[in-house]
N, C-alpha and C positions, 0 to 999 in steps of 0.2 A: 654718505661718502663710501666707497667701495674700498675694498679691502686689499687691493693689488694698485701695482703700479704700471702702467701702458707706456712702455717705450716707444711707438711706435713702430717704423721700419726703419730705428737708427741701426747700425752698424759699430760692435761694440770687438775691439779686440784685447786681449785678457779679461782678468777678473773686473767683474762690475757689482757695485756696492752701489746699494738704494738707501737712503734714508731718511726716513719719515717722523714729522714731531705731532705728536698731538697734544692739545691743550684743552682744558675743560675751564670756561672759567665762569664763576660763580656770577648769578643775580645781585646787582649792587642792593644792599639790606633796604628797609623800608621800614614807616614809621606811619601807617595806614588805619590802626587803632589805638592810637596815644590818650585818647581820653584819660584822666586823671579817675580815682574812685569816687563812686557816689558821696555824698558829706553823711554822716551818722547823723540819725533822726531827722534828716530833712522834710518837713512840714510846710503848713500854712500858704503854697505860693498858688494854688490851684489855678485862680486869674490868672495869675502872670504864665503859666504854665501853657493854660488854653493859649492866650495872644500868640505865643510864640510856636505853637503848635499849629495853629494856623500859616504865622510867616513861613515858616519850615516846610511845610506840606508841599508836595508836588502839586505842577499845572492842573486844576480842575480840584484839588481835592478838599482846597480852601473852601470859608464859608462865604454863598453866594455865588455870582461872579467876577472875585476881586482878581484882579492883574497879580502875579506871582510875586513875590518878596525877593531880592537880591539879597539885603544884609538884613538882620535883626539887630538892636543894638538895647545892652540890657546898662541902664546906666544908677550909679544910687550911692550912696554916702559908703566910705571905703569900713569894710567889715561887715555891710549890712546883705552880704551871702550873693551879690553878682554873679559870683564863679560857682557858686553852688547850683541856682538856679540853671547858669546857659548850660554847667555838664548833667543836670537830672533831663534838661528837653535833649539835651542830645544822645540821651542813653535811649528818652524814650521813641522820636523819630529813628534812632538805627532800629530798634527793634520794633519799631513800624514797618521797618521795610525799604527805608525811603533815599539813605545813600548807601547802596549795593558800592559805592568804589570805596568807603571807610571815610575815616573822620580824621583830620588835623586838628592839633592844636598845638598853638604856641602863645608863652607869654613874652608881653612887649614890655612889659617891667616902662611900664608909662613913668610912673615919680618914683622912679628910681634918678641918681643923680645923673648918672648915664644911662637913659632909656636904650632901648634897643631898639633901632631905627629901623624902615623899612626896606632896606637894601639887605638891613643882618637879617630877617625875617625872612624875606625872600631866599634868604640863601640856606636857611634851618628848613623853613619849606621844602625846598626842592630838594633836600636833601633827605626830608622825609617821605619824597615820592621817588627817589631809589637814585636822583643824577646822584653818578661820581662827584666827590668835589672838584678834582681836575680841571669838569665839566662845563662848572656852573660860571658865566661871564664875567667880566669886571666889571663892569657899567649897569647902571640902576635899571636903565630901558631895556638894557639889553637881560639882563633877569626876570623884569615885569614878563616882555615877552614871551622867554622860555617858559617861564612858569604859566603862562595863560595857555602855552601851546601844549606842555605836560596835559593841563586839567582837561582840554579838549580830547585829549583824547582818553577819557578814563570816562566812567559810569559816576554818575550822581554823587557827589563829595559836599562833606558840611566841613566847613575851617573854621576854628572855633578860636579868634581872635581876643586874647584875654589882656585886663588893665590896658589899655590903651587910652595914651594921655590927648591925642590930636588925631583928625581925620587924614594928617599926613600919616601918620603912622598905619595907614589901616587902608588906604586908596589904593596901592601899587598889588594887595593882597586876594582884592576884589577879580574872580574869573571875567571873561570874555564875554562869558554866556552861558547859554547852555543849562544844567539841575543845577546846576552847584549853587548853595548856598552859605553865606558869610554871617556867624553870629558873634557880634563885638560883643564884650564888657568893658565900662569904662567909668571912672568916677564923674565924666563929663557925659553931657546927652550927646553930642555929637550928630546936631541934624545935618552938620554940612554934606552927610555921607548918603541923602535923602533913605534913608533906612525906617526903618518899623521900627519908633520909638518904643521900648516895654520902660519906664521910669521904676522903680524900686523903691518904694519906700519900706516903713520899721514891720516886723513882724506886729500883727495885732496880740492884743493880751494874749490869747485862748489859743494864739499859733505857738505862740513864745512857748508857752504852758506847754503844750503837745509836744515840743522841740525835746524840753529838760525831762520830758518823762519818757517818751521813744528812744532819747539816744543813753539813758540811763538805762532801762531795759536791755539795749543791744550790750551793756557790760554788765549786767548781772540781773537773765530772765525776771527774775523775785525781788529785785529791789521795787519796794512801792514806796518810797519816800515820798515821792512828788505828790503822790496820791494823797496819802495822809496825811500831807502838810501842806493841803490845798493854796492855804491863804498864804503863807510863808513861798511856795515855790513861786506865786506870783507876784509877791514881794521882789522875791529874787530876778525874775526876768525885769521888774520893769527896772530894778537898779543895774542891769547888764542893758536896759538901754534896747530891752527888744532886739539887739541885736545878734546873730545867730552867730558869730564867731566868740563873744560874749559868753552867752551861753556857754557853748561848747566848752571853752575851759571851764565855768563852774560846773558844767557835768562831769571834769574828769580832773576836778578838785574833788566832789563828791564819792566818785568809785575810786580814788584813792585812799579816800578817809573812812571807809561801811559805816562807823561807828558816830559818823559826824552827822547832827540835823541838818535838815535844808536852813531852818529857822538858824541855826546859829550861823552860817553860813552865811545868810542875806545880814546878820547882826554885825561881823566883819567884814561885809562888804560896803554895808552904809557907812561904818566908820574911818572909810579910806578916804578919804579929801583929794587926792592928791591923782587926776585925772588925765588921761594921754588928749594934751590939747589939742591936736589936729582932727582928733574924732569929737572935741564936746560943741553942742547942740544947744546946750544953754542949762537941758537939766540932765542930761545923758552923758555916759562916757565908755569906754572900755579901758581907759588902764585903771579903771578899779578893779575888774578883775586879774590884770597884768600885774597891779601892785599886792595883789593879795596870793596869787601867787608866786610871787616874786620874793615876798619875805616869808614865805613858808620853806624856800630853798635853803641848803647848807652854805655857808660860806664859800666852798669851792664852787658850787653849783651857782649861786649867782654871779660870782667872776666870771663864770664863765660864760654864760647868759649875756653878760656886758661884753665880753672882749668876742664874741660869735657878732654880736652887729658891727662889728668895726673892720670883718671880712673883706675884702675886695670882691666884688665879684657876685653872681645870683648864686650860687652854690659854693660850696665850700667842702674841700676835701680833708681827711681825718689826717695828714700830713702837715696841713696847714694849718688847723687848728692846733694839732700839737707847736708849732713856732708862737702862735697866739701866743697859747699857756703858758708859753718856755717850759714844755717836757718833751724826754725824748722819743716821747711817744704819745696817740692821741689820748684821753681822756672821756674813752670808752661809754664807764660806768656812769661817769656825768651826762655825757650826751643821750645816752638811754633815759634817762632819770626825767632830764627836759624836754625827750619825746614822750613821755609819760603823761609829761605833765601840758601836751602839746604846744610847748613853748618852742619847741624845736620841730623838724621835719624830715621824714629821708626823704636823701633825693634821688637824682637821677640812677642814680650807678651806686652797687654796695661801696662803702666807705665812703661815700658822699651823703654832706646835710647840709640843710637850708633853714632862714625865719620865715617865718609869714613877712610880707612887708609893714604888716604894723607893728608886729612883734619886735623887728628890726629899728623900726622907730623907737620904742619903746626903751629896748636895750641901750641904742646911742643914747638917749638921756641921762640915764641910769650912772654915764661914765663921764658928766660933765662938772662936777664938785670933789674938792677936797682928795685925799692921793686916788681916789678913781682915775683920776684926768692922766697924771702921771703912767698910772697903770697902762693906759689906752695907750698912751704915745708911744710906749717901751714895748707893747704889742706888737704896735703897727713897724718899727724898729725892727723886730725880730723878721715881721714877716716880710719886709721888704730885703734882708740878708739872707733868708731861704731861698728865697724868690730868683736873686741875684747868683749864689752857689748854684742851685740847679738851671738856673739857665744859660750861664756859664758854662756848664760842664755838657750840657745837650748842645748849645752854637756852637762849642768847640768839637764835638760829635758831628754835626750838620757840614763843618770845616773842614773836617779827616780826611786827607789824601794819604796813600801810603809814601812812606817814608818818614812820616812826621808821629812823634811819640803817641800811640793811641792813646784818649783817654779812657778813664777810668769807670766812670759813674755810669756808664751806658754803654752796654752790650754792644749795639749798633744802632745803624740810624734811625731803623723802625721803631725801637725802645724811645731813645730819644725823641720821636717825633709824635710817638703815642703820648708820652708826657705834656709835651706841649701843647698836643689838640684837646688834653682833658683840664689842664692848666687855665688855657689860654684866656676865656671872660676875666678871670681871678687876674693873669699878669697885665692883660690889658687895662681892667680897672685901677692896679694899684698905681700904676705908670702915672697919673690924673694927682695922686698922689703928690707928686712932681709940683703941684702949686702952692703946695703949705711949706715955708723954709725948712723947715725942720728933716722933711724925708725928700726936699729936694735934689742931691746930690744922689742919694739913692735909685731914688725912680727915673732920673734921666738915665743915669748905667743901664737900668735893667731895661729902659726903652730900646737902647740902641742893642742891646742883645736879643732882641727880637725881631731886627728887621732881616735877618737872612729868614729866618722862619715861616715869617709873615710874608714876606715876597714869593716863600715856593709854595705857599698852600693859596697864595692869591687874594688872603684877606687884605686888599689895598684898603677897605676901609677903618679895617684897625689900624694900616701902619700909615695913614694920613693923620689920624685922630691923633697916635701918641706921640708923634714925628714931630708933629705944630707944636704938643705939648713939653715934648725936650726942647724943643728949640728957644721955645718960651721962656722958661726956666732954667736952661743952661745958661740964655743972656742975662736973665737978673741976677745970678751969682759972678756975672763976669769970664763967664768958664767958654772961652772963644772955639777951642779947637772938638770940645761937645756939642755948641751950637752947630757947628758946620757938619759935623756929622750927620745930626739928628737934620737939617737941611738938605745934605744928599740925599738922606732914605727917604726924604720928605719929597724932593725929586722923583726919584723911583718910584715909587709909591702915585704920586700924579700921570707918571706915565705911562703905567700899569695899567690904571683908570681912564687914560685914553684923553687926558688933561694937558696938550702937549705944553703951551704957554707959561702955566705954573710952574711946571717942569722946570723949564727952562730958567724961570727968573730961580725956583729953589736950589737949582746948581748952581746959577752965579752968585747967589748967596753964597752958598756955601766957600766958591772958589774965593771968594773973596776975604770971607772969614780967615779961610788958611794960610791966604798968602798974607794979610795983615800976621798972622802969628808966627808965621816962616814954617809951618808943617806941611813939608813935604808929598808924602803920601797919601792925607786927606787931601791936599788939592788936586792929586793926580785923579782920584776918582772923582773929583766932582768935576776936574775938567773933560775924561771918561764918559760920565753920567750926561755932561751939558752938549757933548757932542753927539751921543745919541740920541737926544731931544731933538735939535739945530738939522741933525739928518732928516728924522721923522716930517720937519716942517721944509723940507728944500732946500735948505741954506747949505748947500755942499759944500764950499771951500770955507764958511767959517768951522762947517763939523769936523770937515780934515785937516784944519789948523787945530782945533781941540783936542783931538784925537795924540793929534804928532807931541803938541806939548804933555800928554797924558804918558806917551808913550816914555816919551824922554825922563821925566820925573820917576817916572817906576825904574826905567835903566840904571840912573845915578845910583839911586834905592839900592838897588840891587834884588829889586824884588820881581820876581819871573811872573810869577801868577800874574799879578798884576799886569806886567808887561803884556805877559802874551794877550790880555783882554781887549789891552789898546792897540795892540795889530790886529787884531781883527776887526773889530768895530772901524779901526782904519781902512780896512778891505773894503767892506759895504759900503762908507761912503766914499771910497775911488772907485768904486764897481758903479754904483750912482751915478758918478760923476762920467764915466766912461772912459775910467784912466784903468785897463783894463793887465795891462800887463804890470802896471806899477800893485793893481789890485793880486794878481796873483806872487807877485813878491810880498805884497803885507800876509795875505792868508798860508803863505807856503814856514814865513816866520813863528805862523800864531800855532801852527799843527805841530811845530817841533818843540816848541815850546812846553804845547802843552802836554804831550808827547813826554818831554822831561820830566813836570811835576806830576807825571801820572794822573791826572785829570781826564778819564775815559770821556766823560759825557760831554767835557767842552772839544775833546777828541773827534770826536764824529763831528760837533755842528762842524770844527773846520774841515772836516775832507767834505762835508757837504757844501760849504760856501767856496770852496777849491772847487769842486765840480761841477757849480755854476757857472763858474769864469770860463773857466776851459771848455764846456759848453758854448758860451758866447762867443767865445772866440775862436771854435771853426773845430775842438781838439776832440769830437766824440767818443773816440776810443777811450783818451785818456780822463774825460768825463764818468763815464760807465765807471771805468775803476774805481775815479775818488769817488761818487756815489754809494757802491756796491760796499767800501767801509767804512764812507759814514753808516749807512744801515745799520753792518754788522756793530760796530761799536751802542748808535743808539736805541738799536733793541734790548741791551740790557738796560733800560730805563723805561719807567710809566711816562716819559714826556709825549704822550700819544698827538697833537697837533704837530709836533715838529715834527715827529716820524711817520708821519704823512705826507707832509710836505719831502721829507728826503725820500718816499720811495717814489712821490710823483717827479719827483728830480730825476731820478734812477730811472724810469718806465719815459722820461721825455729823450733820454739819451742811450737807452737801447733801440725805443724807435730808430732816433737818428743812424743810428748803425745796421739798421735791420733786423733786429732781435726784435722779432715780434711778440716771439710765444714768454721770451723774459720781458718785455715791456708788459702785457696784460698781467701776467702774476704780479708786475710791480704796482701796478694802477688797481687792482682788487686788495693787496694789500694798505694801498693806499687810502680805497675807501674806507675798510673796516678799522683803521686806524683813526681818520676824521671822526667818523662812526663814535669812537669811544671819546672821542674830544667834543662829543657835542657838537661837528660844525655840519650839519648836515647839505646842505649846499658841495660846499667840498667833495664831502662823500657820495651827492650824486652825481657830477662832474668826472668822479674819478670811476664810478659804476660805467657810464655814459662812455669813457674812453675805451674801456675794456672791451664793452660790448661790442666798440667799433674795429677791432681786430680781428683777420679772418686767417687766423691758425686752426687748422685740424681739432675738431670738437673733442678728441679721446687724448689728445697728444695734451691740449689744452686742459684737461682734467686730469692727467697725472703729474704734469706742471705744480697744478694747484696745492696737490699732497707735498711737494718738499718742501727742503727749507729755503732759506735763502740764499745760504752756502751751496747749496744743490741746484735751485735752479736759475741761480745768476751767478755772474764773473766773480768766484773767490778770490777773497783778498786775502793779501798776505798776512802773514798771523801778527795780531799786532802785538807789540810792547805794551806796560804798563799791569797793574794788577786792579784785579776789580775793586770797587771802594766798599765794604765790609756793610753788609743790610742791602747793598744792592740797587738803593736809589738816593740818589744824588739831592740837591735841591733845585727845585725846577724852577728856572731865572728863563731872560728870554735870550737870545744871539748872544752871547759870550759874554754874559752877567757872570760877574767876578762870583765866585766861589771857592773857597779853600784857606789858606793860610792870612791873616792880618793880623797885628795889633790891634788888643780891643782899642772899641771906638771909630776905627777907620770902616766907613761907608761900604757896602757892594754896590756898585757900578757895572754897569753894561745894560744888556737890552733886554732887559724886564719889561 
């Protein structure tokens, strides 16, 4: 870009003022060498090592001339080291050479009670190859896609798909083509996925042995216990069952104790009866060594140990566990203690930890007898009332318009929404919650406080998941006007997903619920919600009958926000229908409106959906204006899809006027804005139009350096104050945001 500005041979009288914005904006982060650490003392798998070293190998490098490997799939009894094995070949393929683009990994927490399905996978994915989340689709296809389209164009990648319960889970994950290689773990073989079976079975004696002496070693050079207790250490491994996560904790039972025999060690291990029965084989177990160290823990240390598996969620944050505990703070020195004793794990992020999944089994047991049970429920209690507090206090955050009492708990919105995106597995898990009496009243609350959240970051598959499950559960308690809630979001949420029909019947749910109950304002959004379904599918005059009653019900209310949602969404479908003037009376209502309750972002969609009508209907000039602030209004938000669409609005209604040289600026801003939205089409359409303008090449280059205030029709300076953090929540066409009574639904066009 050059460093001056070329007026050409305009004609300027007085002072002339230029000015130019620059923006630098960062590479979205990436997650391109995720591998997990080597496991300590990793032995004995040499076969299984070769096979997969094989499948792995690039075209030609295989032995013979075998056709290349698509997936590996390493499958074998759960603990007996799957995940160890797929990350040692895949440490030693990168450092073979072999995928120059880096390596994914994700777990799919298969038996877990809520696995993680392949739509969430897809979207952890893509997100570790750097899309925005903004970015990433609602729809299953439409992600498979993206993501096959990302991998195409990168350099040889290994996805290192781990616990995987089903071939559904593991098929949407699979590249196009091309190097990339897929290696499952799975406690199932999983042929359907025609893959390069490696089966897994128990460590042999002599590996087992090699296991407890290397990974002793690697904590204290000089310990030769294993050595000189030849017959005792193989004692030891076969009562762990040959299996390598087994072992492991007797190794760091061992370097906890210096002073302890192997021999005494295997003597307390044989005399544990009491075996984690999902892993026993017949003469094998590993909670003998769960139970053995499990009563070597303090009293507080085994509480805790119990109330960590009753977690929501794959991780678990030191916030949350302190609610566990009931202290008002985590329990540090505990958790250090049960990392020690690798009964615990860190996880993603400092102040985060995690079980192993059998560890987690384990613990659930542990808290099924005698005041144990009590303890758990009174946990799970606490942590559904933190849960509830903070997510309160961020949706009421995510709600803030100015005028209305700031809350407290969070700074702004980016705090509050950072909360929620590291939250979020834990609140979605607990919500599930919702089907035991006892936390049901709880978990449907904290459902429906998550559906603004979940709408603007676009995980429709969390808020269909917990949406069906408040609804569920609000009805068995009788609780009418929460079921119809949790049925609107459940609306939203379907139409987000591009489900128009469901939609549609989960709004008349809901409308029905509330007017059985006589609440008002939930039924106004769902008859809101049901009308912009009814539009989506063509039904014009029943969606502008929705709409009108939507609108009405909010008037009585006295609620604006609300109102102003249902005049506009009214707008669209009379714009629809080609009631075009009646259309600009709904939208000219919905801009003052919103206008009043200081609402900037639903501000701009309406001067944008105003400057379509007027557009259509012959008024160009006064098109170009409402345009020119919708822009200026929806720049201050990351909503990049919609602010493409309004500056292609904008560049279609200066053409119409002859503004050439401001049409092209609007249509290259156009694209780069698609651009970041992931709609790539779009973005060349709106490249495509630019190029088709034949303004002056130097004129056209200094054009490109302003802003938008500079090189189109300034709008007049708007009212309102900006909304604090600076990004709103991202809904679609005049999706309600702002002020309600908990429990009431957002509605509009998400």
């Amino acid at each position: 870009m050059s460093d001056h500005v070329d007026f050409g041979d305009g004609t300027f009288f007085g002072q002339v003022v230029g000015k130019a914005e620059y923006r630098q904006q960062a590479p979205a982060p990436t997650a391109l060498d995720a591998l997990p650490p080597r496991a300590a003392g990793f032995t004995g798998r040499d076969e299984e090592l070769g096979r997969l070293r094989t499948a792995l190998a690039p075209s030609g490098l295989g032995s013979g001339a075998e056709q290349a490997v698509l997936v590996a799939a390493v499958s074998g009894l759960g603990g007996i080291g799957k995940t160890a094995l797929a990350v040692q070949a895949a440490y030693a393929a990168r450092e073979a050479g072999w995928f120059a683009g880096g390596v994914l990994f994700v777990d799919l927490h298969g038996y877990d009670d809520v696995p993680v399905s392949a739509d969430q996978a897809l979207q952890s994915l893509l997100r570790a190859l750097g899309v925005e989340p903004e970015h990433i689709p609602a729809t299953a296809d439409e992600r498979a896609g993206l993501y096959r389209s990302v991998l195409a164009e990168r350099e040889a990648m290994l996805i290192l798909a781990d616990n995987a319960s089903s071939p559904d889970q593991v098929r949407p994950l699979l590249p196009g083509g091309g190097p990339h290689r897929v290696l499952v773990t799975s406690r199932d073989r999983l042929p359907q996925l025609g893959a390069r079976l490696v089966p897994l079975g128990q460590l042999t004696p002599g590996a087992a042995y090699g296991l407890l002496d290397r990974a002793l070693r690697i904590a204290d050079p000089d310990d030769g216990r294993v050595v000189a207790e030849a017959e005792a250490a193989a004692r030891l491994a076969e009562l762990c069952g040959h299996l390598p996560l087994a072992l492991q904790i007797a190794v760091a039972l061992l370097a906890e104790d210096p002073g302890r025999s192997v021999a005494e060690l295997a003597d307390e291990l044989a005399s544990s009866y009491d075996r984690l029965t999902a892993l026993d084989d017949g003469d094998r177990s590993v909670r003998a060594a769960f139970d053995l160290s499990y009563r070597r823990l303090p009293p507080a240390q085994a509480r805790l140990l119990r109330l960590l598996a009753l977690a929501p969620g794959r991780e678990v944050s030191e916030e949350v566990v302190a609610a566990l505990v009931g202290a008002e703070g985590p329990p540090t020195a505990g958790l250090k203690a049960l990392a020690r004793a690798h009964l615990v794990e860190r996880g993603s992020g400092r102040g985060w930890w995690r079980l192993q999944d059998l560890v987690r089994a384990y613990g659930a047991g542990l808290g099924t007898g005698g005041d144990a049970v009590e303890d758990g429920e009174a946990a799970r209690e606490r942590v559904l009332s933190h849960y509830a507090q903070r997510a309160k206090a961020a949706d009421d955050r995510l709600r803030w318009l100015p005028g209305m009492v700031e809350p407290e708990s969070f700074a702004d919105r980016a705090q509050a929404l950072e909360w929620l995106d590291a939250e979020r597995a834990g609140l979605v898990a607990a919500v599930h919650w919702a089907r035991e009496p006892r936390y049901a009243a709880a978990a449907v609350s904290l459902g429906l406080r998550l559906g603004e959240y979940l709408a603007w970051r676009r995980y429709f598959d969390d808020l269909i998941t917990i949406s069906r499950t408040a609804a569920e559960a609000a009805h068995r308690r009788g609780d009418g006007v929460n079921s119809a809630v949790a049925w609107s979001n459940l609306g939203i949420a379907l139409r987000g997903a591009g489900r128009m029909d469901e939609a549609m019947d989960a709004h008349s749910r809901a409308r029905d619920l509330c007017q059985a109950a006589g609440h008002r304002i939930p039924e106004a959004a769902a008859w809101d919600g049901l009308g912009i379904s009814l539009g989506h599918a063509g039904r014009l005059a029943e969606a502008t009958d929705a709409h009108v009653r939507a609108r009405d019900l909010y008037r009585a209310a006295g609620n604006q926000h609300g109102e102003a949602h249902a005049w506009g969404n009214l707008g669209n479908a009379l714009t629809r229908a080609n009631r075009d003037a009646e259309a600009i009376d709904a939208y000219t209502h919905t801009r003052d409106l919103f206008r009043a309750t200081g609402d900037r972002h639903r501000l701009g969609m309406a001067w944008h959906n105003l400057g379509l009508v007027l557009q259509k209907t012959g008024r160009p000039d006064e098109a170009v204006e409402a345009h020119s602030k919708g822009v200026e209004y929806l720049l201050e938000f990351e909503d990049w899809h919609r602010l493409g669409t309004a500056f292609r609005s904008l560049a279609d209604a200066c053409t119409a006027t002859g503004r050439t040289a401001q049409a092209r600026t609007a249509h290259l801003r156009a694209a780069d804005a698609y651009t970041r939205a992931n709609a790539p089409k779009e973005a060349a359409d709106a490249r495509a139009r630019a190029d088709a303008s034949h303004e002056d090449s130097q004129a056209l280059e200094g054009a490109g350096s302003l802003t938008v205030a500079d090189a189109l029709t300034a709008p007049e300076e708007p009212t309102g104050t900006p909304v604090p953090g600076g990004r709103p929540g991202r809904t679609g066409v005049f999706g309600r945001r702002g002020p309600r009574p908990p429990g009431v639904p957002d509605s509009g066009g998400r």
